[in-house]
C-alpha positions in Angstrom: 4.0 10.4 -13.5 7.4 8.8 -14.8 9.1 10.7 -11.7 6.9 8.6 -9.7 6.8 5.2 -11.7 11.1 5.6 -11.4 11.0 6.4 -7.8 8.7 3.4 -7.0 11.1 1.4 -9.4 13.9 2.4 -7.2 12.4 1.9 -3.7 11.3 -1.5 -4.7 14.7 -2.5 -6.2 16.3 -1.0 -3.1 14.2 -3.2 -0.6 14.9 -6.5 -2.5 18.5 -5.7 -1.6 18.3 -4.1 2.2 14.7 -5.1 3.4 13.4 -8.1 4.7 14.2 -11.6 3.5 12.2 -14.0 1.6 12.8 -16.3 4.2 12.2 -13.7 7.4 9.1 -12.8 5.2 7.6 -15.8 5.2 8.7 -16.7 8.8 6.8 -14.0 9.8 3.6 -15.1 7.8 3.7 -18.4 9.1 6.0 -19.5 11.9 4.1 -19.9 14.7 6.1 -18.6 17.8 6.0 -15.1 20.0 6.5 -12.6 17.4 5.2 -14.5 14.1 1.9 -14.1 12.9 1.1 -18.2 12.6 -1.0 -17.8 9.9 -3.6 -21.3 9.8 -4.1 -22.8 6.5 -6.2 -25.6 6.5 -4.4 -28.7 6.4 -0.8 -27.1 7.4 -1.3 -26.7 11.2 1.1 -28.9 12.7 5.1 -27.8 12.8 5.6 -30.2 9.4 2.9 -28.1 7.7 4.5 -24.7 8.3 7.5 -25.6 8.0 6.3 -27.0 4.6 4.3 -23.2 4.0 7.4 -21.8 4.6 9.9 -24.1 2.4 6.9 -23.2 -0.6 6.7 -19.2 0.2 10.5 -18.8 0.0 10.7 -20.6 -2.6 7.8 -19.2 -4.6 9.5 -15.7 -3.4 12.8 -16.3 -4.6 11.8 -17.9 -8.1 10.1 -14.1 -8.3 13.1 -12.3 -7.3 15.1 -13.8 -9.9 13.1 -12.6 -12.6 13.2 -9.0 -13.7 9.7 -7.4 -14.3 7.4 -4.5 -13.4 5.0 -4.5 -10.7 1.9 -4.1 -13.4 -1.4 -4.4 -11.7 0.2 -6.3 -8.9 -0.6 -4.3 -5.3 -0.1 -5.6 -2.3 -1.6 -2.2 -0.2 -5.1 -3.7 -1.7 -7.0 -6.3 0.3 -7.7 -9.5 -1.7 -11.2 -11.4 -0.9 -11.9 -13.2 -4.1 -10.6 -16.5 -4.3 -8.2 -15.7 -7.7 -5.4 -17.2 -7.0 -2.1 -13.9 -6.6 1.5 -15.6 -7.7 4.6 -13.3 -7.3 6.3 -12.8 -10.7 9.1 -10.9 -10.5 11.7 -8.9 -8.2 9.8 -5.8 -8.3 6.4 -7.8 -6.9 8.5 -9.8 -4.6 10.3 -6.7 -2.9 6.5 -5.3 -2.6 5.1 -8.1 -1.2 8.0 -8.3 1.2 7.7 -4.5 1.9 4.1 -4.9 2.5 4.3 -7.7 5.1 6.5 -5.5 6.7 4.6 -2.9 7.2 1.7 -4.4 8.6 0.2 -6.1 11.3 -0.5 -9.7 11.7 -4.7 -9.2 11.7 -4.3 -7.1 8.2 -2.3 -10.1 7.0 -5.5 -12.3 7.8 -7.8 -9.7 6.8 -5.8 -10.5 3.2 -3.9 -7.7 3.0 -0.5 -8.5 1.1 -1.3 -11.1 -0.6 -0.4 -13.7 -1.8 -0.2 -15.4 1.7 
C-alpha cells in the first residue's frame, strides 16, 4: 500500500512539472473554439465570461499548486452530481485535476467528471 501511495505521490508531482498547464487546463474546459470543450455556465456565455472562467480556474489552479498537500479524499476519476462545492487545495489535487481533464473527453467533463469545473 505505501508502494502505491509513493508512486501516485510521484506521478502527480511529475505531471505538475511536465503535464498540462493550469492555464491550457482550463482553456480546454472553457474556451470555446475547435478543439476546446466550451463548457456553458450560466451567466458566463459570452467571450468576457470565459475569459473571466478562465482568469478564476487558473487562478484558483495555481493558488493550489503552490501549496504542498496530499490528495486526501480528493478524486477526480469519480463523477460529482451533488451540488457540494470541490475547491483544489494543493499541488498534488491540482496535478490530478489537470491529469484528469487530460484524459478525458469533453461529454465526461459535462457529465462532471474531474471536477471542480
Amino acid at each position: 500500500m505505501r508502494a502505491l501511495v509513493a508512486l501516485a505521490t510521484a506521478l502527480a508531482l511529475q505531471s505538475a512539472c511536465s503535464g498540462p498547464s493550469c492555464q491550457s487546463t482550463c482553456t480546454h474546459i472553457y474556451a470555446d473554439a475547435a478543439g476546446e470543450c466550451g463548457i456553458a455556465v450560466p451567466g458566463y456565455d459570452d467571450a468576457e465570461g470565459r475569459s473571466r472562467l478562465i482568469a478564476d480556474c487558473t487562478q484558483e489552479c495555481t493558488g493550489a499548486l503552490q501549496t504542498p498537500g496530499a490528495l486526501g479524499t480528493y478524486d477526480p476519476n469519480i463523477r460529482h452530481t451533488s451540488g457540494a462545492s470541490i475547491v483544489l487545495q494543493n499541488e498534488q489535487q491540482a496535478a490530478a485535476w489537470m491529469n484528469c481533464i487530460a484524459a478525458s473527453d469533453c461529454v465526461d467533463l459535462s457529465d462532471g467528471y474531474c471536477a471542480p469545473i
